[in-house]
Every structure is written in C-alpha cells, then in structure tokens.
N, C-alpha and C positions, 0 to 999 in steps of 0.2 A: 504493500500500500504506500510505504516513504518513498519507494523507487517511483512509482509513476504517481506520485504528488512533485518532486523532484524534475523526473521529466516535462510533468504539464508546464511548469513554472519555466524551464526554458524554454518549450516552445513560445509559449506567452513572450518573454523576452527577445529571441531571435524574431518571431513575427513583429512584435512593434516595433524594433529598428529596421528592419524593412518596409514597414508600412511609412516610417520618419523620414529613414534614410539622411540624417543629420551627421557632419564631420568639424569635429571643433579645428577651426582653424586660428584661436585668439587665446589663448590661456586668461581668464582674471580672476582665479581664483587664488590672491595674493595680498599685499596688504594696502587698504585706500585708504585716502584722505577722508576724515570726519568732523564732524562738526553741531553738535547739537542747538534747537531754535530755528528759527523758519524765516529765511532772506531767498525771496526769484533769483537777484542777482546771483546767486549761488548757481546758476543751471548756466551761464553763461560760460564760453571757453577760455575766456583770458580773464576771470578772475581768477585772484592770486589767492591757493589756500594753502600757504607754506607755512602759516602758524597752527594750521587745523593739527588735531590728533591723526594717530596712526591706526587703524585698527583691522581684522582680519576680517576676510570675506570668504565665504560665507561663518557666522557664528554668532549667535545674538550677541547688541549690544552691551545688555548686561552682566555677560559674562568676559567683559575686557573693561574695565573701569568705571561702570556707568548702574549700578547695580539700581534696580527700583525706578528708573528714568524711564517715565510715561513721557508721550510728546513729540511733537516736531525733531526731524533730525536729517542730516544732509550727507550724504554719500559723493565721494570725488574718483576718479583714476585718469590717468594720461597715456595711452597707448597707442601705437603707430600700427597702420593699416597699410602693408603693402601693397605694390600696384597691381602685383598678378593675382591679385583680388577679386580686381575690377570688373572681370565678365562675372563672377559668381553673387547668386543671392542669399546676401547673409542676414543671418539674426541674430539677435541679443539674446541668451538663456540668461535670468535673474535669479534661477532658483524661488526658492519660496519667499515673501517676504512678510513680514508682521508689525502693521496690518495692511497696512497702504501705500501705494506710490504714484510717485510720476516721474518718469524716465525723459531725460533731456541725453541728445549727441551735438556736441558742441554747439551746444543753446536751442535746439531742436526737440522739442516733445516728441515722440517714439513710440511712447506707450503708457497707459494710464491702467492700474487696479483696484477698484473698491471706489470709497466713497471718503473725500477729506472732509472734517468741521466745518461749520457746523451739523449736519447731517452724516455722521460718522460712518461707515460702513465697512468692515473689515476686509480683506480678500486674503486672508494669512493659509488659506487651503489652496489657494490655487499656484499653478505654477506658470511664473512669468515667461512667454517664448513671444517678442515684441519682434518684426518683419523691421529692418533697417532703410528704407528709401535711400539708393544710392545717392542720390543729389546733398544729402549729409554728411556723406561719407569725405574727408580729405585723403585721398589714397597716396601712397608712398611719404604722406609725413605724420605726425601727430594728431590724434583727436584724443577730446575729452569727453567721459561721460559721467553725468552728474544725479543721483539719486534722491529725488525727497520721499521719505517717508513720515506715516506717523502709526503712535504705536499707540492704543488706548491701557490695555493690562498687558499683564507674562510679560514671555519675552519679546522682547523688539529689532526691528533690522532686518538685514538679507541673514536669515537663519540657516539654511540649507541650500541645496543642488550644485550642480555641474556649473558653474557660471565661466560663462563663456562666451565669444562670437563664433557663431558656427553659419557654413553654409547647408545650402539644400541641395543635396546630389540630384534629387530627383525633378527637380521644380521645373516648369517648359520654360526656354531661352522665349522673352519677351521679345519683339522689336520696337516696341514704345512701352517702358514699364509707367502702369498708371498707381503705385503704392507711393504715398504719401497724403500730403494737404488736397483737398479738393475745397469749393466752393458751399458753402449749406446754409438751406433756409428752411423752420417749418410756414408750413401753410400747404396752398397748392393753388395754382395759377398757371395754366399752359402757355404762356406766355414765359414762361422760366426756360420754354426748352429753346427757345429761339437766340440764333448765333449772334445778333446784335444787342440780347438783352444786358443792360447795366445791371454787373452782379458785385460790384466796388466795395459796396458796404455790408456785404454777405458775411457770414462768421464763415472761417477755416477751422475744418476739422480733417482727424486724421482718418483714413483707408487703407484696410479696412481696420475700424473699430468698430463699437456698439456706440450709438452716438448718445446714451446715457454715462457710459465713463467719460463724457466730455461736456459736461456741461447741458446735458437735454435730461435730465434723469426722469421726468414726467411727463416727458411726448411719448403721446401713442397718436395715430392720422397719419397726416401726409406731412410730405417735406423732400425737398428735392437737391441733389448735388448735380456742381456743375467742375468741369472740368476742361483745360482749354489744350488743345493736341495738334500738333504739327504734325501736316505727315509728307514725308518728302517725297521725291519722283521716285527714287529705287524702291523703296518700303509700297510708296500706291501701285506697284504696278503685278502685285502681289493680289492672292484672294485672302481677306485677313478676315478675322474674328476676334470679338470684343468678348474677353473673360469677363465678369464680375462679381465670382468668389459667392458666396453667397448671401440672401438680403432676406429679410424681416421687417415683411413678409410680399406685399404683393410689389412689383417693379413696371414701368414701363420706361423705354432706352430711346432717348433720342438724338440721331446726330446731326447739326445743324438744325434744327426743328424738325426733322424728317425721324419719323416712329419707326426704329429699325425691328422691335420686338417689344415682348409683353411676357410675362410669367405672372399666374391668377388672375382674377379679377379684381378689379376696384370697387367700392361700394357703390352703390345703388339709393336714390332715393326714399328713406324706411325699409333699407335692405340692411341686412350684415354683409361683407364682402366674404367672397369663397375664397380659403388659402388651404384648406386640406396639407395642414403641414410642407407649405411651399418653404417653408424657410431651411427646410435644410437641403434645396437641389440645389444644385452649383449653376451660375446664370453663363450662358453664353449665345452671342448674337452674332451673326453674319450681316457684316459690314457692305452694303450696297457700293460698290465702285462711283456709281454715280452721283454721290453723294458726298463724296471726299472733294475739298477744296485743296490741292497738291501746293506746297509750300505753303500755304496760309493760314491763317487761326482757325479752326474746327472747334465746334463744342460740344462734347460729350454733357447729356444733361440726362439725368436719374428721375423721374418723380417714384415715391414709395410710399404704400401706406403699411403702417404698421398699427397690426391687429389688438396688440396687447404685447408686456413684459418685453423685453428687450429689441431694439430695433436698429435698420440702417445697415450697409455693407458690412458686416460685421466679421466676413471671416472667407479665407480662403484666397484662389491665386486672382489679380488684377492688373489686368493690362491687355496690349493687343500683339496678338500672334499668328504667324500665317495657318492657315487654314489647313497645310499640309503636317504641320508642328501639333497645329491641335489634335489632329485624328488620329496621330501616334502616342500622343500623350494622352488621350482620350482610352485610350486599347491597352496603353501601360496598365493606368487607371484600375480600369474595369476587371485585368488580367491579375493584378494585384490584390483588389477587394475580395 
C-alpha cells in the first residue's frame, strides 16, 4: 500500500511539471533589502535602500529580527537579466507570501495578491506565479524588484517557495505579445470599440489579472479594455489569431470597431445572461486581414460582462500568433490534457 501511495505521488509530481513545464533561469532565493512601514517610492528602481536591513528570502519576517511585527513592510533585490533572455517568456515565482502584496519590476506593478487596508484580505495560501511583460524587462543590465507586503497576524513576509525568475518552455512564440497594461473602463458603450475613440483618461490595469486585485473589487457588468497594436507588413501578411487567455465571463472582440468574435451571451432586457461556465474556455479569435490597418494604430477593444465573483482577463496566454503556431500549440495542448 506505501509503495503505490509512493508511486501515485510521483506520478502527480512528474505530471504537473509537465503540465508547467517551468525552468528557473534567475536564482532569488538569497538575501534582500528590507524595510518595514509603507513609502510607493519604495517600488521605484533608483531609490537608494542601502540603509535598509538584510534579511533572507524566503523565511518569515519574524523569525530574522522582527518578532510580533504586524504591518506594512517593503521587500528590495537588484538582479541583472541577460540578453539571451530576451526571446523567452519569463515569470516571477514569489513563493507564498503573508498576507498580501504588490509586486513592482523596476517601478512596474507585475502582480497584485489579496486585498491591502482598509479592506484587508489575506492571500497567504496562494502561491505567487506573476507573467513578467517584457517591455519591463532591462535585458543585459540590472533591474530591481521591489515587494510590499502586509501582514495582519502569525507570520509575515515571503514565507516559502522556489523564488525565482523562470521561463515557460512550453508557452507559443507570440508575434505581438499583448501581456501587460491595457486601457479599462467599467460601464458599456459601443462606442468604446471604435479606433478613434478618446480613451486618455481610462485607468491602466494589468493583463491578464482579475481586475478586482486592482482596484474594481465590486464590479460585477460590463467594462471594456482597450489596447493599441501595430502590426507591421511582415507580421500582416501572415493569417494571425488573437489569444485572450481566459475572461469572466461573457466577451465580445473588437478590432478597429469591427466584431471579430463573441464567447456567451450578453444580457438581455429582464434577462440573466447565459455563460454556462464560459469562464474557464481559453478565448481565441481569427483576425480578419481586412481589417488590419499595416503600420498604423489598430485597437484591440474587449467589452465583458461579468456575471458575478471575480472578473476580467484574468488568466492564461495573451497576444497575437500566427495561425499556423496556434494549431500546433493548440494539439500540444489538447495532447497534453
């Protein structure tokens, strides 16, 4: 019976690193700059924290000098990212952290867990694996990454895991990756999806997230991201497809105001809207050629209604890939599950 309890547990294991397929290529499981009490400018890359403490990562704060310290506290490191990086899609692993954070790469929000004061919300169970937007990235010199957390009881800080920058072995080679800031508004006005609309004063949020770790935490409706995309003569002359990961819960895609696709329905006058658990398909849409504006500003515009409990792009791969790239990553996929 111990033998094949034994073997079950490796299969478990060999299957979910193949299912990850993740390779650490950043060692930070070492010793950072700390700092307790709660300053932004802290997430910033050229503040100086050369009086901060030293403390280890991963291990609660309290067990390095700080014993009974509820509260605000501020994580630092400085690490160079070489250039044969640069085609790879890497992520941050944070390990577990207690309770809360927000991940800045040199002054860049990244990734957000739980919920800060006043409305405190723990996330000390889950484990941090934030998607890095290369545009953040400084390749071949230094970047900094900067941690705030807070801790309400127990222990505090980055307590545990693998912490590390890892890529994704298996992830499909984008030709325009759309992972970072995008444009966001709630309401709903189709008038959002159009290429000339003034979207200046829109909030930036990050993709994909849940756009409640970012400041929405009681929208549920609609609300729509916009996104502005060059596509050049070599890349348009390609048949491409629009990833977008997956959304919570109903989607419709528009490029230049042109409706490329739709997943669910949208609500109905005294209707509830049908999503039959749409929120966990992975979206993707076939990009009409005629409809690409080549060298010019293109607008990728989202409208989404979300049914209830967590909403918005919230997970999985985003960007645009040729259509040849997709059907093979698609069959990986499928061949893998």
């Amino acid at each position: 019976m111990r033998k094949n309890i034994i073997l079950l547990w490796v299969c478990i294991q060999i299957s979910t690193s193949l299912a990850l397929d993740f390779k650490k290529e950043i060692e930070l499981e070492k010793k950072w700059r700390f700092e307790i009490g709660d300053n932004m400018a802290y997430s910033k890359a050229d503040f100086n924290d050369v009086k901060w403490d030293s403390i280890d990562v991963p291990e609660p704060w309290e067990n390095q000098g700080f014993p009974g310290y509820n509260g605000f506290a501020w994580y630092r490191i400085t690490f160079r990212v070489p250039e044969e990086l640069r085609q790879k899609a890497l992520y941050l692993k944070l390990g577990r952290v207690d309770g809360t954070d927000m991940t800045f790469l040199n002054g860049k929000l990244i990734g957000k867990s739980g919920q800060f004061p006043p409305d405190y919300k723990s996330a000390y169970q889950v484990k941090r694996r934030y998607i890095i937007p290369p545009e953040f990235i400084r390749f071949g010199t230094l970047n900094t990454l900067a941690v705030r957390v807070f801790d309400k009881q127990n222990e505090g800080g980055i307590v545990d895991g693998d912490i590390g920058i890892y890529s994704r072995i298996d992830k499909i080679k984008f030709e325009i990756d759309l992972n970072g800031y995008w444009k966001f508004k709630p309401g709903d006005d189709l008038a959002f999806s159009e290429q000339n609309y003034k979207d200046k004063k829109w909030t930036t949020i990050l993709v994909p997230d849940k756009w409640e770790n970012q400041g929405f935490r009681e929208l549920n409706g609609f609300a729509w991201y916009r996104k502005e995309v060059i596509f050049s003569k070599d890349i348009s002359q390609y048949k491409l497809i629009l990833m977008l990961g997956k959304i919570n819960d109903v989607d419709e895609v528009y490029l230049n105001g042109k409706s490329i696709g739709k997943t669910g329905y949208f609500p109905e006058k005294d209707k509830k809207p049908k999503y039959n658990n749409i929120h966990k398909q992975d979206r993707a849409y076939f990009i009409p050629p005629q409809f690409i504006r080549v060298n010019q500003k293109n607008i990728i515009a989202v409208r989404v209604y979300d049914v209830g409990g967590s909403g918005g792009i919230y997970d999985g791969e985003v960007g645009i890939v040729k259509r040849d790239a997709y059907l093979r990553y698609t069959k990986k996929k499928k061949e893998r599950d």
